[in-house]
C-alpha positions as CSV (number, residue, x, y, z in Angstrom):
1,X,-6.9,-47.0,-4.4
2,X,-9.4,-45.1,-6.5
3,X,-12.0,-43.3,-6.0
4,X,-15.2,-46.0,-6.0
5,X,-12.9,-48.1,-3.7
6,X,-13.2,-45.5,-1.2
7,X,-16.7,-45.5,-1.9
8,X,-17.7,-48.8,-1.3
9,X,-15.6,-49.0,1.5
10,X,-17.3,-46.4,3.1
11,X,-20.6,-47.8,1.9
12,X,-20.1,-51.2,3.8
13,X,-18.8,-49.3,6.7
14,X,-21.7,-47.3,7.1
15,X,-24.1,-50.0,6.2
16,X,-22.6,-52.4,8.7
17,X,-22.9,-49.1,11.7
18,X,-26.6,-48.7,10.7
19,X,-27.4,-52.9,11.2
20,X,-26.1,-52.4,14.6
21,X,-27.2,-48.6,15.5
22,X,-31.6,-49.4,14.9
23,X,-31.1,-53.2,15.4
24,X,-29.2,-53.3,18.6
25,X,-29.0,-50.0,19.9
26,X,-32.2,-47.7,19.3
27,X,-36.0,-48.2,19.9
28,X,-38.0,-48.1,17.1
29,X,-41.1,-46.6,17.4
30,X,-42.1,-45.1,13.9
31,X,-45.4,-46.6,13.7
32,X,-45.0,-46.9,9.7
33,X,-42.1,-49.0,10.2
34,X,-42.5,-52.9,11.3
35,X,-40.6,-56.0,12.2
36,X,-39.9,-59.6,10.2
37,X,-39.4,-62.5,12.5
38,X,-36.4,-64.7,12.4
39,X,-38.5,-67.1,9.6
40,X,-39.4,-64.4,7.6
41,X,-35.8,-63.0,7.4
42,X,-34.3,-66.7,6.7
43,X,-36.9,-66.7,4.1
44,X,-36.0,-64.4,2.4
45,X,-32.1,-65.0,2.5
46,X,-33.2,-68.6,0.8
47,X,-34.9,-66.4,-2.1
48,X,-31.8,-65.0,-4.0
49,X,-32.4,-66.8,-7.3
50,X,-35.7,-66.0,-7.0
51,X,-35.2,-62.0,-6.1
52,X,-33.3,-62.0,-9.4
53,X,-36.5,-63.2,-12.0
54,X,-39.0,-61.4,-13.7
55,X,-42.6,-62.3,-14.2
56,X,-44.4,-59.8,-16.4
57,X,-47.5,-61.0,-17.2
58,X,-51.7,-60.9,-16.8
59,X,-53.7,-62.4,-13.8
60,X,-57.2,-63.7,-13.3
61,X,-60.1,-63.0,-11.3
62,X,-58.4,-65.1,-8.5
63,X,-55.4,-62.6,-8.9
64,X,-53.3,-66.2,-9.8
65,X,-50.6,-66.1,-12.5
66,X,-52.8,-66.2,-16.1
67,X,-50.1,-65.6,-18.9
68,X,-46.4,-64.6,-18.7
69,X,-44.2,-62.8,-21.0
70,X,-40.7,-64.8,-19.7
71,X,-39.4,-68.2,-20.0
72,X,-38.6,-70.3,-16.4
73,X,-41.8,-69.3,-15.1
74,X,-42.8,-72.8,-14.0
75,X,-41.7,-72.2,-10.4
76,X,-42.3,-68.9,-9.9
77,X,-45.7,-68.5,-11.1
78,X,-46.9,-71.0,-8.6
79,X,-45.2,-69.4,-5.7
80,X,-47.0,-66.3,-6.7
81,X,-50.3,-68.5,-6.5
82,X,-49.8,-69.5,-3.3
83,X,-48.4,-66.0,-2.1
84,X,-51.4,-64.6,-3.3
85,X,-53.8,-67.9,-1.4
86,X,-52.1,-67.2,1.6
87,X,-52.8,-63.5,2.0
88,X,-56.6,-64.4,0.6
89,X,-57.2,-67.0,3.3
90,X,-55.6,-64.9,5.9
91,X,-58.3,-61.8,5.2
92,X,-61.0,-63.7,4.0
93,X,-61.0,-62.6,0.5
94,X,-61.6,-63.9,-3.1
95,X,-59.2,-61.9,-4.8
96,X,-55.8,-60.2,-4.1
97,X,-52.8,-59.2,-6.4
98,X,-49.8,-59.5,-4.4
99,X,-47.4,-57.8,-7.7
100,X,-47.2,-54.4,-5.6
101,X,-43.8,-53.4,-4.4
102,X,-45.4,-50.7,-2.2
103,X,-48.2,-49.0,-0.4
104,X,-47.7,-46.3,-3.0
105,X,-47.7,-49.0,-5.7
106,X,-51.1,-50.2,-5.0
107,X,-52.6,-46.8,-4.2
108,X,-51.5,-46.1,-7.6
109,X,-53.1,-48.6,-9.4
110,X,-56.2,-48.8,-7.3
111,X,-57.0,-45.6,-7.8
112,X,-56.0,-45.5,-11.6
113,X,-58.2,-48.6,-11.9
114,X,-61.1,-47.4,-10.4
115,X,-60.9,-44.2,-12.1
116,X,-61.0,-46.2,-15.1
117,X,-64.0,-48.6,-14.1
118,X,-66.0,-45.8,-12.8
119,X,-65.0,-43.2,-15.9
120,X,-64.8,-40.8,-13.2
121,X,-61.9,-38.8,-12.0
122,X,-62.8,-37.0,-8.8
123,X,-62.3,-38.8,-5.1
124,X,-63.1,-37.9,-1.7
125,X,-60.3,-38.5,0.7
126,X,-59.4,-37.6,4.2
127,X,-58.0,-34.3,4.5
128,X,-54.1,-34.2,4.1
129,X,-53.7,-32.6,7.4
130,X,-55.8,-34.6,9.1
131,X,-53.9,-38.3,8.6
132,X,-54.0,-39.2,5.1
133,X,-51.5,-40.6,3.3
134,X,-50.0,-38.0,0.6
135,X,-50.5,-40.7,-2.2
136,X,-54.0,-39.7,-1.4
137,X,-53.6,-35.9,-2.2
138,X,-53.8,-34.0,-5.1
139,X,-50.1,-32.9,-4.4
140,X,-49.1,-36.1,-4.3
141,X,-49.3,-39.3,-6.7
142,X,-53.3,-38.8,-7.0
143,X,-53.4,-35.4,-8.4
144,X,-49.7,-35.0,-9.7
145,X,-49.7,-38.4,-11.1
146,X,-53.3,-39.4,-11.7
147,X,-55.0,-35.9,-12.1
148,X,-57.4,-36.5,-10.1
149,X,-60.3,-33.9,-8.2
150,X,-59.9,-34.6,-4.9
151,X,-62.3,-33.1,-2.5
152,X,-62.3,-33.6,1.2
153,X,-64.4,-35.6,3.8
154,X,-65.4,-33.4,6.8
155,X,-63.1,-34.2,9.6
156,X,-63.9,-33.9,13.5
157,X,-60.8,-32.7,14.9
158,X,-62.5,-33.6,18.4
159,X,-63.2,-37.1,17.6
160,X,-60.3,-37.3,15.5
161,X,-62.3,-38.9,12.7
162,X,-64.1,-38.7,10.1
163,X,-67.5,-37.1,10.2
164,X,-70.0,-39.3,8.6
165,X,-72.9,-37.1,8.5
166,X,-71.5,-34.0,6.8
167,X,-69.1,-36.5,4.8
168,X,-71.9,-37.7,2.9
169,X,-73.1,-34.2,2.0
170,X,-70.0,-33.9,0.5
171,X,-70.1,-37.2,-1.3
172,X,-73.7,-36.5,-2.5
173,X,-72.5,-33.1,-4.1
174,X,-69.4,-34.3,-5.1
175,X,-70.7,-37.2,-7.0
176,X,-67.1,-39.2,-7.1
177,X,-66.2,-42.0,-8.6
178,X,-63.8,-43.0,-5.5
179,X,-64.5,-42.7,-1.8
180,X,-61.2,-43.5,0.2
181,X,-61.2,-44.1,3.7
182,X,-57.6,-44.8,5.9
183,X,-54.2,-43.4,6.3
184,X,-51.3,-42.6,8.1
185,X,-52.2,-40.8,11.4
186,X,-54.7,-43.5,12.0
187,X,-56.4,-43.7,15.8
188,X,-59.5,-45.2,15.3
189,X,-61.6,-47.1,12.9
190,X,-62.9,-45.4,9.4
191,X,-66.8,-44.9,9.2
192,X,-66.9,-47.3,6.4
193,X,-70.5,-48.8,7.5
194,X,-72.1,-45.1,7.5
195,X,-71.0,-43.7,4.2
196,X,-71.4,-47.1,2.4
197,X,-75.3,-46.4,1.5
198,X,-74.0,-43.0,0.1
199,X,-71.5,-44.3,-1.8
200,X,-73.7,-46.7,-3.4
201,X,-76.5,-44.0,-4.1
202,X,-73.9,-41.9,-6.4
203,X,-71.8,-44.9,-7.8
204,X,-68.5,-44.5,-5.8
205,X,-66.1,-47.3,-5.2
206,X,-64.4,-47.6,-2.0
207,X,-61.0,-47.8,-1.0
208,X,-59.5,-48.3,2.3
209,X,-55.5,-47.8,2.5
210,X,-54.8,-50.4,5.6
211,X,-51.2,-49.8,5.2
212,X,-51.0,-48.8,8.9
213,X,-53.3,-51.5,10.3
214,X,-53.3,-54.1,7.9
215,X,-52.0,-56.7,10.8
216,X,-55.1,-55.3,13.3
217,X,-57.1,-56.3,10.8
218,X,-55.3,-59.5,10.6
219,X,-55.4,-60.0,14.0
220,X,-59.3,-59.0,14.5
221,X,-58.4,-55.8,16.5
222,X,-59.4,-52.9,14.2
223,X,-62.0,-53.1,12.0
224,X,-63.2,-55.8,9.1
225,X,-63.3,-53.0,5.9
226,X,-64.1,-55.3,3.5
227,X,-67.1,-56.3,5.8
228,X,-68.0,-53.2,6.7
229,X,-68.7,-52.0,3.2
230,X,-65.1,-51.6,1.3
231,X,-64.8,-52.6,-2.0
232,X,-60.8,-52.6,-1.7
233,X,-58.2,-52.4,0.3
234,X,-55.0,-51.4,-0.5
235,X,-51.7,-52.1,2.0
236,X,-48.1,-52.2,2.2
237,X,-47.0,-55.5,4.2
238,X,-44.3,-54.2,6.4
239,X,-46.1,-52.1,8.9
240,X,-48.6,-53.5,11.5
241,X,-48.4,-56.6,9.1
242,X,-44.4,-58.2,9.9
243,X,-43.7,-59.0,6.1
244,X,-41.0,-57.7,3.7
245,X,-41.1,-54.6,1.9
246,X,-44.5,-54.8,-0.5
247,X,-48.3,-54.2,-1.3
248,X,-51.1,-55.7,-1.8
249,X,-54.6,-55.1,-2.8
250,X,-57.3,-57.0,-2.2
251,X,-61.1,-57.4,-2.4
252,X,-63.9,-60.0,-3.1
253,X,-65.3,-59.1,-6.7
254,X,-68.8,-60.4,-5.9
255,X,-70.8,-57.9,-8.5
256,X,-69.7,-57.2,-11.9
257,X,-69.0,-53.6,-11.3
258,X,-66.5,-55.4,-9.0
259,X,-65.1,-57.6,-11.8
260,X,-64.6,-54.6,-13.9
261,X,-62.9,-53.0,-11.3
262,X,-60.6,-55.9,-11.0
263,X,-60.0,-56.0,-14.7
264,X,-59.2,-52.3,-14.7
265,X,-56.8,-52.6,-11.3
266,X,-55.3,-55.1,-12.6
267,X,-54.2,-53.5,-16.2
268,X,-53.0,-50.5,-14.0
269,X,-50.2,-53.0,-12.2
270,X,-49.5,-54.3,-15.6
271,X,-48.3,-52.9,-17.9
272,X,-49.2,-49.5,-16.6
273,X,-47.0,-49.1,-13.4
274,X,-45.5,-52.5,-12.8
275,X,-42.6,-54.6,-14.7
276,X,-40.0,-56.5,-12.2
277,X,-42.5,-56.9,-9.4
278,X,-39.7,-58.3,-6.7
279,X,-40.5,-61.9,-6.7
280,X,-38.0,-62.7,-4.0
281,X,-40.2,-61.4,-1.2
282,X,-43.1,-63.5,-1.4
283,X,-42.5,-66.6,-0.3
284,X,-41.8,-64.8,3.0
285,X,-44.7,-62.9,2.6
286,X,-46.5,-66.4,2.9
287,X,-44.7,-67.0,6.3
288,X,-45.6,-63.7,7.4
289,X,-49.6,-64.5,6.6
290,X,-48.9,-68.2,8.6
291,X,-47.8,-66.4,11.4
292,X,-50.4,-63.4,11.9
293,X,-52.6,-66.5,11.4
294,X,-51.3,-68.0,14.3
295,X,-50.0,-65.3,16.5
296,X,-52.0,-62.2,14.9
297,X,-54.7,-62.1,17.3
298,X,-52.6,-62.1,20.7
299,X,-50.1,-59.7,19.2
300,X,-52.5,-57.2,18.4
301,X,-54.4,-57.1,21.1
302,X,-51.0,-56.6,23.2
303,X,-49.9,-53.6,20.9
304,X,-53.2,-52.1,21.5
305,X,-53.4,-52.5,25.2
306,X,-49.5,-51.2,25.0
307,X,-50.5,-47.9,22.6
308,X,-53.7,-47.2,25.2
309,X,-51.7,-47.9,28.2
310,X,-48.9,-45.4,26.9
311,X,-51.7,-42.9,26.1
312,X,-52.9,-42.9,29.7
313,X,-49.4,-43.0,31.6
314,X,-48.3,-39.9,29.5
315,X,-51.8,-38.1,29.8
316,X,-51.7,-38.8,34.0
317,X,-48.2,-37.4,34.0
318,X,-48.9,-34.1,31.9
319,X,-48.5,-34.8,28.2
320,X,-50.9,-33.5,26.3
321,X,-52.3,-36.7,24.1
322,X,-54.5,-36.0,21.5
323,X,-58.1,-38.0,21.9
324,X,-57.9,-38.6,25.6
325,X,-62.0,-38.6,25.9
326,X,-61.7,-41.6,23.4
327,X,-59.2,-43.2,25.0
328,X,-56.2,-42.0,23.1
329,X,-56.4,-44.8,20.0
330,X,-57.6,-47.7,18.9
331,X,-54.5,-48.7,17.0
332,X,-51.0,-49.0,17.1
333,X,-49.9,-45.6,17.6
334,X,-50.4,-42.2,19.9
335,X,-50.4,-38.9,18.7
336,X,-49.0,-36.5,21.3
337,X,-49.3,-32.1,21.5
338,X,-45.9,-31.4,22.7
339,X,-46.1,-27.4,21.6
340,X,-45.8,-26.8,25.6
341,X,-42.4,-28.0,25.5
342,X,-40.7,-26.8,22.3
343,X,-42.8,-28.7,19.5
344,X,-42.4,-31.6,17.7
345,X,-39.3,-31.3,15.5
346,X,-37.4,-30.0,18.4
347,X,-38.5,-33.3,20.9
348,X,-38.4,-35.8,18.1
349,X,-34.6,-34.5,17.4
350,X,-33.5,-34.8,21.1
351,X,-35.7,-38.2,21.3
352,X,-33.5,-39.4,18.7
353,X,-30.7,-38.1,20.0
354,X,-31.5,-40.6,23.1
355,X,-31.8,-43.3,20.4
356,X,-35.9,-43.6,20.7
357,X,-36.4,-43.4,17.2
358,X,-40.2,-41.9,16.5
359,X,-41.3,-38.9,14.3
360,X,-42.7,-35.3,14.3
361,X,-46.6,-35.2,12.8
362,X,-48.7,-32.1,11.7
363,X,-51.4,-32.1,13.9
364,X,-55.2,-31.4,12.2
365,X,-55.0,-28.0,14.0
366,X,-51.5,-27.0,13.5
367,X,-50.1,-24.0,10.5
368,X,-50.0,-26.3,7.5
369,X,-47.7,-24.2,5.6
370,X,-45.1,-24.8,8.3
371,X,-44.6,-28.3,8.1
372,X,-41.1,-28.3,10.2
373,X,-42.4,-26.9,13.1
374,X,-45.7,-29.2,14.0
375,X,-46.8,-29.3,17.6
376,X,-47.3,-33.5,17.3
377,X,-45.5,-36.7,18.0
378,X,-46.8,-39.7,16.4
379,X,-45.6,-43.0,18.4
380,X,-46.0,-46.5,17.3
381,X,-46.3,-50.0,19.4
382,X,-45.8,-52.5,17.3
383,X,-42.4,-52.9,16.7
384,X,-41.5,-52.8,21.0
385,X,-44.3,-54.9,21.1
386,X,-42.8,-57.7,18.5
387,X,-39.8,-58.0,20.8
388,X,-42.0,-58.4,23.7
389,X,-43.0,-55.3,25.9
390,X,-45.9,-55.1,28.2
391,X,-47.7,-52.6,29.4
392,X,-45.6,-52.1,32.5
393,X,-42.4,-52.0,30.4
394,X,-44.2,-49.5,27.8
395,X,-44.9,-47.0,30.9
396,X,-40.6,-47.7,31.9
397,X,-40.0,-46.7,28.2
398,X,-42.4,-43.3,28.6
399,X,-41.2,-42.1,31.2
400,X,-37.4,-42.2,29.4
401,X,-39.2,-40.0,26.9
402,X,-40.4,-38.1,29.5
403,X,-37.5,-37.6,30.9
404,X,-36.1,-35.7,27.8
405,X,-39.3,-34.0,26.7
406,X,-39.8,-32.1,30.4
407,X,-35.7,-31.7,30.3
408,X,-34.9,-33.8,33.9
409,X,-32.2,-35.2,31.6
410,X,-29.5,-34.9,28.5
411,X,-30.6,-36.9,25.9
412,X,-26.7,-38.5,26.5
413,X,-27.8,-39.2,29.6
414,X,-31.0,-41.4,28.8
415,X,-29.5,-42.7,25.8
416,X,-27.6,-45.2,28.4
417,X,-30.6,-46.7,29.6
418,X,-32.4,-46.6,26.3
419,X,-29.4,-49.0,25.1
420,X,-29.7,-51.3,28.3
421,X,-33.4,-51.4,27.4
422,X,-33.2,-52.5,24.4
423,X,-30.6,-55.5,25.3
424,X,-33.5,-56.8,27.3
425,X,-35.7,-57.0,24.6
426,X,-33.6,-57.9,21.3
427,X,-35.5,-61.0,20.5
428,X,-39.0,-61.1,18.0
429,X,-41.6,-62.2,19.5
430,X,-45.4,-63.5,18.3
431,X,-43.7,-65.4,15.2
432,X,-41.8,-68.3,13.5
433,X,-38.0,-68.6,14.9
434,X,-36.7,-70.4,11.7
435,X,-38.3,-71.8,8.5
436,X,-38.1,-75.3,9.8
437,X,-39.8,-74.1,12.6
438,X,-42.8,-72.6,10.4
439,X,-42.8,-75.7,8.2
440,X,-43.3,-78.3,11.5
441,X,-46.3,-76.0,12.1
442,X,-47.8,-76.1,8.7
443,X,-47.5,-79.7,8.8
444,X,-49.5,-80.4,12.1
């Protein structure tokens, strides 16, 4: 037997350990990673031609198929069509581009786009250390990539927010051409409706990354951006939003500096940053947008109630959780100052080792240049709340965390009722069991 044999045998092995190790046996609570129903995964199965095509090409101002560059587009142009209907009568929007394979992705070409539209290459973002995403940052893709000058909004490490009031000092000497608001330690709604006047006043777009809360927005539990003043949002649809692996961006072009921007967001997917653009996932994308439309509302609310009711059970039993004058969040997630017993690399590990999967976060106050030892925990509800925990069962599950962070017990040890846990709460909940299913609905 030769060596790729070995290989691929090994590869299948290990493939076939990790389905059953984070689908049957750990609880997932990385708040940046979500859940697909039953429908959504059978959808996607029945999309194998489909995931092999390719659809380069230009859109409109209704972000529908214009021109394509391939042969056999017939089909697939109208699925992208009504991909791209489905997400815009889900949000209440009048355009969207659904060719994203990634948050990232449509960072990327929103922020190339507008920089192009506006002819202006500086951007005010949330501070890095303070829950932006680090596509936002000029070490990541906006300044390695793009180039762009990035300087901060002013952040209130008490409210854990944004600080409107010295923010648009910033913006008004700052003068950019983009004004982002969202990110990935994300507690409570963006002061879009405050800094929208300012933005106007020195000619900024605005962007708001919904990556994180994309399905709270769905669902009506966060905040409206686009109502609130944001010209664009950008999203991956895999978080709080139950879809496959993608991005989207989406706005409702209702000016002509809005068309323009459209034009120039739309270049930056193609050609600039976007050839195959995964076809195969969107019609389960479509069932994903059906099913938030349905079920969105009750299963936000219920991974809200779940993240609060968390906050407070770990805050009443001596965890130290971050916003507790606020009520801990707003969202899907916690953040938690564990520095008191060992940090946040050292819990997360033994967490882990219990098979509670969640993950270390720099904190706003922590050493930035040490970035392995933060004092934070950042814990998301969605995913336990998708297979059905309530608040009661949420408070069970903390105080198996708790049990390892205050060291009453060996990870080994609460590992075993982690796993009997989870077997009472393997199936999805707040969605779509099978396509057929889906397709009765639509049809009603």
């Amino acid at each position: 037997m030769n060596n790729l044999s070995n290989i691929i045998i090994d590869l299948i092995e290990t493939a076939k350990k990790h389905e059953q190790y984070r689908s049957n046996e750990c609880i997932n609570m990385i708040a940046s990673e979500g859940v697909k129903s039953p429908a959504v995964c059978q959808m996607l199965d029945m999309s194998h031609d489909l995931a092999t095509r390719y659809a380069e090409g230009d859109n409109d101002q209704q972000g529908h198929a214009n021109k394509r560059f391939y042969q056999g587009q017939k089909y697939s142009s109208k699925i992208e069509n009504h991909a791209t209907d489905a997400i815009k009568s889900l949000f209440n929007t009048t355009w969207a581009d659904i060719r994203l394979i990634s948050g990232t992705h449509a960072n990327t070409a929103t922020f190339k786009g507008l920089t192009s539209a506006s002819k202006n290459n500086k951007m005010v973002v949330t501070p890095l250390s303070c829950g932006a995403h680090i596509s936002h940052d000029y070490t990541g893709l906006a300044g390695g990539i793009l180039g762009l000058q990035n300087a901060n909004h002013v952040y209130d490490i008490k409210e854990f927010n944004i600080d409107p009031d010295k923010s648009a000092k910033v913006i008004r000497a700052t003068k950019p051409g983009i004004v982002t608001f969202g990110g990935s330690l994300f507690l409570f709604p963006h002061p879009i409706k405050e800094l929208r006047d300012v933005c106007d006043e020195v000619g900024a777009y605005i962007a708001y990354d919904a990556a994180h809360v994309l399905g709270l927005i769905a669902g009506g539990q966060f905040q409206d951006p686009l109502r609130e003043g944001a010209d664009f949002i950008t999203a991956s649809t895999h978080k709080t939003f139950p879809g496959p692996q993608g991005g989207v961006i989406m706005g409702i072009p209702d000016t002509v500096a809005k068309e323009k921007a459209v034009r120039k967001i739309q270049h930056a997917v193609f050609p600039l940053t976007a050839s195959s653009t995964h076809l195969g996932r969107l019609p389960a994308l479509g069932i994903a947008c059906l099913e938030m439309k349905i079920f969105g509302k009750e299963l936000s609310a219920q991974i809200v109630k779940n993240a609060q009711a968390a906050g407070q059970y770990l805050y009443e039993n001596g965890i130290k959780v971050v916003a507790e004058h606020k009520g801990f969040t707003e969202s899907h997630q916690i953040a938690l100052d564990i520095r008191a017993f060992g940090g946040g690399n050292k819990i997360a590990q033994e967490i882990e080792d219990a098979n509670i999967i969640l993950n270390k976060n720099l904190l706003p106050y922590d050493d930035q240049s040490d970035k392995e030892n933060p004092a934070g925990l950042r814990v998301g509800f969605h995913a336990v709340t998708r297979h059905g925990m309530k608040e009661s069962d949420v408070k069970y599950l903390c105080d198996l965390m708790m049990d390892i962070i205050k060291g009453k017990r060996t990870p080994e040890q609460v590992k075993v009722d982690v796993i009997a846990l989870k077997k009472g709460f393997s199936q999805v909940k707040y969605g779509f069991q099978s396509v057929e299913e889906a397709l009765k609905y639509a049809k009603t």
